[in-house]
N, C-alpha and C positions, 0 to 999 in steps of 0.2 A: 504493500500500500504506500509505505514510503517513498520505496524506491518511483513508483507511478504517479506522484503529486509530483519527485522531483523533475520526472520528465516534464510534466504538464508546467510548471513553471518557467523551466527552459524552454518551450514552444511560446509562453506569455510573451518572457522579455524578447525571444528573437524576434516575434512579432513588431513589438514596439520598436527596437530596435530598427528594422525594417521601415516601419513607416517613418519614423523619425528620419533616415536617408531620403527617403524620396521628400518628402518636405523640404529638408538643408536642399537636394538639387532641385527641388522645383522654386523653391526661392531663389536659387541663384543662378535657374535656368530661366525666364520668363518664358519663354518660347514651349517649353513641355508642361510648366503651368498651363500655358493657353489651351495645349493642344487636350488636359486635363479634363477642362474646368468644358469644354467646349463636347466631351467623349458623355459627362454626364449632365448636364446642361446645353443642348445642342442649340437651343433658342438664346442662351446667356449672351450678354456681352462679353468680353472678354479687353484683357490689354492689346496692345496692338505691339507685334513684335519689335524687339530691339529699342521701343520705348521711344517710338516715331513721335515725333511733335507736328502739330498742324502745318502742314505745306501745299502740296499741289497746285493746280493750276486753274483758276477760276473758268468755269464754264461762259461759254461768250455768244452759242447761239442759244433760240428755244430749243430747236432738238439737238442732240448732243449723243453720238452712239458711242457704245461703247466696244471695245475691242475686239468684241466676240460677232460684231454688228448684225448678232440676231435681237440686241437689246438698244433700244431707245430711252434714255431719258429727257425727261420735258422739266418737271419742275418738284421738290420735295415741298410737304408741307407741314408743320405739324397736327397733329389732331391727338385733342386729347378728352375727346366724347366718352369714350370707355377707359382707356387707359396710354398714359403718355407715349405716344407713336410718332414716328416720320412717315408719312402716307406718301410717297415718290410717287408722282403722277409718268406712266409710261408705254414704249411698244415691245411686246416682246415676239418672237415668234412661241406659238402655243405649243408648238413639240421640242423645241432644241433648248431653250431655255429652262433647265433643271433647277440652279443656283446661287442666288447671289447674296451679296454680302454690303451691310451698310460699313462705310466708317466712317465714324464721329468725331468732329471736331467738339471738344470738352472745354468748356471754361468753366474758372477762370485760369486753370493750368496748363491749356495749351494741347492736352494728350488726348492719343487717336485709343479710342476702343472700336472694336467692331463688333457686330452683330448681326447673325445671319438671316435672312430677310423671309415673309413669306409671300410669296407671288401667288397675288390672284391676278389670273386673267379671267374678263367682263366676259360673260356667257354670251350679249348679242356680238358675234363673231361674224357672224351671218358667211361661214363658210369659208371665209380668208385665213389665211397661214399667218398672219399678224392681227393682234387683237390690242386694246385698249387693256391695260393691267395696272394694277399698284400694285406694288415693291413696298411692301410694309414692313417695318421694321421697331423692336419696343428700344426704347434710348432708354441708355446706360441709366443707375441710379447716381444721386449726388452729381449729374451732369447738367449742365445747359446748353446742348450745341448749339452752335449757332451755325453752322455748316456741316456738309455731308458728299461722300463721297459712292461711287457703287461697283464692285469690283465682284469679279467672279471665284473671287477666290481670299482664305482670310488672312492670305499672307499675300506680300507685295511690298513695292515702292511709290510710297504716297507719291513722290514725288512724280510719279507716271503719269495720276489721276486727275479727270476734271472735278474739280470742287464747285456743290449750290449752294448758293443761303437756301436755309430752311425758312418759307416763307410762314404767315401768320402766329409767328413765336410770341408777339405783343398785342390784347387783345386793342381791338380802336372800338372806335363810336363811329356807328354809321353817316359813311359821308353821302349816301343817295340813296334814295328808296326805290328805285328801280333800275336795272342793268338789264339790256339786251346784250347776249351771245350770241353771234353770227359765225357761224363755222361750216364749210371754208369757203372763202373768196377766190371761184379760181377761174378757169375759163376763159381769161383774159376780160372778162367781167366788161361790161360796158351799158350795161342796163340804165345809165346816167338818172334819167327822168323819174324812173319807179322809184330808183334808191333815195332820193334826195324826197320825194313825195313820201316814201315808209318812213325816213328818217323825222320829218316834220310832222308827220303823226305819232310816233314814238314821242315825239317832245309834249307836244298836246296832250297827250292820253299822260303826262307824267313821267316820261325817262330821262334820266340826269344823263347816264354812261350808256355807252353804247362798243362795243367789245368786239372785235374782228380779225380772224382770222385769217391772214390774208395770204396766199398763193400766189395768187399773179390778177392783175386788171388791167383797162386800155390805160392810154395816156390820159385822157378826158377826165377818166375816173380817177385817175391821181389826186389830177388838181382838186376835185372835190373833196376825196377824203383827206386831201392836206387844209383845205376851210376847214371842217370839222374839227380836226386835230386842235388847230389854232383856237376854234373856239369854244374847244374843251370836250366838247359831248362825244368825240369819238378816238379811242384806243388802241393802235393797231399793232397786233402779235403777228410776227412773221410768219408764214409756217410754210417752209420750202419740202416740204417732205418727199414730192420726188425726188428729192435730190440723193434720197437713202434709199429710196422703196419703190417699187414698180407699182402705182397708184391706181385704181377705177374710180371712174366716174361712176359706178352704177352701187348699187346698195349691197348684191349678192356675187359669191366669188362664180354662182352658173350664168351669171350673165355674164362676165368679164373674168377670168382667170389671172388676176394680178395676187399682189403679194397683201396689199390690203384697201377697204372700200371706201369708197365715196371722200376719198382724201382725207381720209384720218379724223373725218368729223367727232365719231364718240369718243376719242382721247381727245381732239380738241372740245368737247363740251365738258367733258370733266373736270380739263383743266381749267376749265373757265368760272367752272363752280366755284374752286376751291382759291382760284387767284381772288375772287370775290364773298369770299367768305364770310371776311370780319368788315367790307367797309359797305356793302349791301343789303338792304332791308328783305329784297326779294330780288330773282335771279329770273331773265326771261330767256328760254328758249327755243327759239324760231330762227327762220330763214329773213332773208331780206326782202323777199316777196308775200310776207306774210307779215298780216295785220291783228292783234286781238281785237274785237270792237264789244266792247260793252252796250246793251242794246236797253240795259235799265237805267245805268248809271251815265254821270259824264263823262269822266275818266276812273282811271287804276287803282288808282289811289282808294276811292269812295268804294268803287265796284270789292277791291280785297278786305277792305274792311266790315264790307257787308258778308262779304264768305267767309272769312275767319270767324264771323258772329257765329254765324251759323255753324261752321264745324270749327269747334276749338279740338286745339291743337294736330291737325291736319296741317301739312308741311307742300303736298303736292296737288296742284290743282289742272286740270286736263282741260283743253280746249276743244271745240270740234271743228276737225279743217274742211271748209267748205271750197271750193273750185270756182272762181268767177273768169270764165275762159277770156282769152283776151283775144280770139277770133268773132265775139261777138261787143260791137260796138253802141253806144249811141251819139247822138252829135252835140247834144246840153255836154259846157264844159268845153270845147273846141277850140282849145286859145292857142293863135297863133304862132306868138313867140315863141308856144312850147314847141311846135311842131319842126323846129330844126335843134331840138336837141335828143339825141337817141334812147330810145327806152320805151317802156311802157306810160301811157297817161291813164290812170285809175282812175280817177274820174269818169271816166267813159264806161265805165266796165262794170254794170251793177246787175248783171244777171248771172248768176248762179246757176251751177247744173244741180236738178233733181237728187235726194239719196237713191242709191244704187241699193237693189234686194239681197240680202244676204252678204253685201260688202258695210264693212266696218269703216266709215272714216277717221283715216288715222288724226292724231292728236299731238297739241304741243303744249308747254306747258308753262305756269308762270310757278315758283318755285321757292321757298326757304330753305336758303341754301349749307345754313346748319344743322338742317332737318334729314341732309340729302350726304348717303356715304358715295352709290354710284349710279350714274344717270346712262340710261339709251337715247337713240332720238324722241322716240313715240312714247316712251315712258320709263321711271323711275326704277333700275334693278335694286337698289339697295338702300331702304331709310328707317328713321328714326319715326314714327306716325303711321298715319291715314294717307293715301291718295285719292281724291277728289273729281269727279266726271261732273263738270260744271256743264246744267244745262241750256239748250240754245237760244234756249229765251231768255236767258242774261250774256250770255257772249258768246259769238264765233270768231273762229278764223276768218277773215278775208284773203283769199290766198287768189293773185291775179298770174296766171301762168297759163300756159297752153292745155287743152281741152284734154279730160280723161273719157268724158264720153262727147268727141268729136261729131259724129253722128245725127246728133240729137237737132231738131230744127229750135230754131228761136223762140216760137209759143210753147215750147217742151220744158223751157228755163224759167226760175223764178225771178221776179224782180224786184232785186232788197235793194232798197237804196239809203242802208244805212249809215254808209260813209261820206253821204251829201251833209249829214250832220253836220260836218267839221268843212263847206266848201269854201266857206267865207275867210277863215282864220290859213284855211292848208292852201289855199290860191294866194294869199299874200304874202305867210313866209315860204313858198316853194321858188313865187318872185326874185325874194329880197337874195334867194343859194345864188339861183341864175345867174342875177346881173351882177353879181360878188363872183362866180366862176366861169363858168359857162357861156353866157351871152354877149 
């Protein structure tokens, strides 16, 4: 019995013995620490080997790939709705992309930890090999980063890396109660006369900001959205994305086999969400040929405040998009001066095609955008609330575009002529764009 305690105690202390080494070397290895602390805690942060200080190389465009250039980053941001996260707003490809990794820029000491990320890619993919993703990641404790980097691996040379500020890390007070999101501006854009008309009822109806994604436009349409810039109301994010990615115009990868759709619109809406987070009362979005029109109220403002009454705390509220073909014309409205500048004149266009039997008209939506983790075009994948089917007798879409039921004769279409409402006010500031760019 004796002699069998003695062994049992000699198995104690070699034991201790034992771990007391790996301790002394993983104190004075950092690096087998990491690779430790990372074997049992796979989600941990961790130090960053060799005891890297923040450096790297600040990020310079919106999209920004990275080395493996199955991965896109666009913009990180904090969110700390559930628990303190970096939300990396991004493109990945949905198969090649297995792993990546944040690193942290730590104040007020300077030091990188990392922590390995979890990639959700957005479910509406709609069949393309690159989809809309965050790159989530939990930040270190006792940290404040203020930057972040994203690497596929948890070892490296910061100094390789492009580095973001993590945006919305200071909460603000709302500087505007309405934002329209327009994603993307591309086609060489010259629709001049619609845009400058959508834009002047966005103001009316109550929009401060106005957010745009832009690809490419004519010359024409330069000069316009540099007015706007100048006079505050419009915002423009670059978004070159063919410049990475084999792009479609069309919504589905069976219409167009590219690498990803309709030019990166639901990463651009996401991102648009979450740039406008903290300085947005409400987040609109829609297309630049699409109008919401309140059909109780005067403007946005009145009309959300009466829907918020009625469903508290609902966050997503859905429009219904109506067609007002722009092959069918009237001649009320026929102003000259407009007719040499290119575009649609909405004014003209107040018939509307019939609902379709057993088609759904799709929806857009006006939004609280802390309510909102991830958005599609037609509706909300991922919130905090209720979403809302607002209906058409307090507001439609006006959406003035080419005919989806082409077909159909003149007395077949209704005629709303809801957006005569506003002819008086949108005829005089659409003037004042012109002869400031245009005319």
């Amino acid at each position: 019995m004796i002699h069998c305690g003695k062994k049992h105690i000699c198995a104690v202390v070699a034991c201790i013995l034992i771990f007391a080494s790996i301790l002394i070397c993983s104190w004075k290895d950092p690096q087998l620490q990491n690779n430790i602390t990372r074997k049992i805690f796979p989600q941990a942060t961790t130090a960053s080997p060799a005891h890297q200080l923040c450096r790297g190389k600040p990020a310079q465009n919106v999209i920004t790939p990275l080395k493996d250039n199955r991965t896109f980053i666009i913009s990180p941001y904090f969110d700390d709705r559930e628990s303190k996260v970096t939300r990396v707003i991004g493109i990945v490809h949905h198969e090649d992309v297995k792993q990546l990794y944040c690193w942290f820029c730590c104040q007020p000491d300077g030091k990188i930890y990392v922590s390995k990320a979890k990639i959700d890619v957005h479910s509406d993919r709609f069949g393309f090999p690159y989809g809309a993703a965050d790159i989530v990641c939990l930040e270190p404790e006792n940290c404040d980063p203020t930057h972040v980097s994203i690497h596929q691996s948890p070892h490296g040379n910061i100094d390789q890396l492009p580095n973001f500020e993590i945006k919305n890390r200071k909460a603000e007070t709302f500087s505007v109660d309405f934002t329209v999101c327009i994603s993307a501006m591309f086609g060489n854009y010259n629709n001049v006369l619609q845009f400058i008309q959508s834009m002047e009822m966005y103001k009316i109806l109550g929009v401060q900001k106005v957010v745009i994604y832009k690809n490419n436009c004519s010359h024409l349409m330069e000069k316009v959205l540099k007015f706007y810039m100048e006079e505050g109301t419009v915002e423009i994010i670059p978004w070159p994305i063919n410049s990475h990615l084999k792009v479609s115009s069309k919504w589905h990868f069976s219409m167009d086999a590219k690498d990803i759709g309709y030019y990166g619109q639901i990463t651009a809406l996401n991102d648009c969400i979450y740039r406008n987070m903290q300085r947005s009362k409400f987040v609109v979005l829609n297309d630049a040929d699409e109008i919401i029109l309140p059909l109780q109220h005067p403007d946005w403002k009145t009309m959300m405040s009466h829907l918020q009454e009625q469903h508290p705390g609902t966050g997503i509220f859905l429009f219904e998009n109506h067609i007002f073909p722009e092959t069918v014309s009237t001649h009320v409205f026929n102003i000259s001066s407009w007719n040499t500048v290119p575009g649609v004149n909405i004014l003209q266009h107040v018939h509307r095609e019939p609902d379709r039997k057993e088609v759904f008209n799709p929806r857009k939506m006006i939004i609280d955008p802390r309510k909102v983790i991830q958005t599609s075009v037609h509706s909300v994948l991922r919130a905090y609330g209720n979403s809302v089917n607002v209906p058409m007798d307090v507001a439609l879409i006006y959406h003035c575009r080419v005919p989806l039921q082409g077909n159909l004769p003149r007395e077949s279409l209704i005629r709303d002529t809801t957006l005569w409402r506003y002819n008086s006010s949108l005829i005089m500031n659409v003037n004042k764009v012109l002869y400031q760019t245009v005319l």
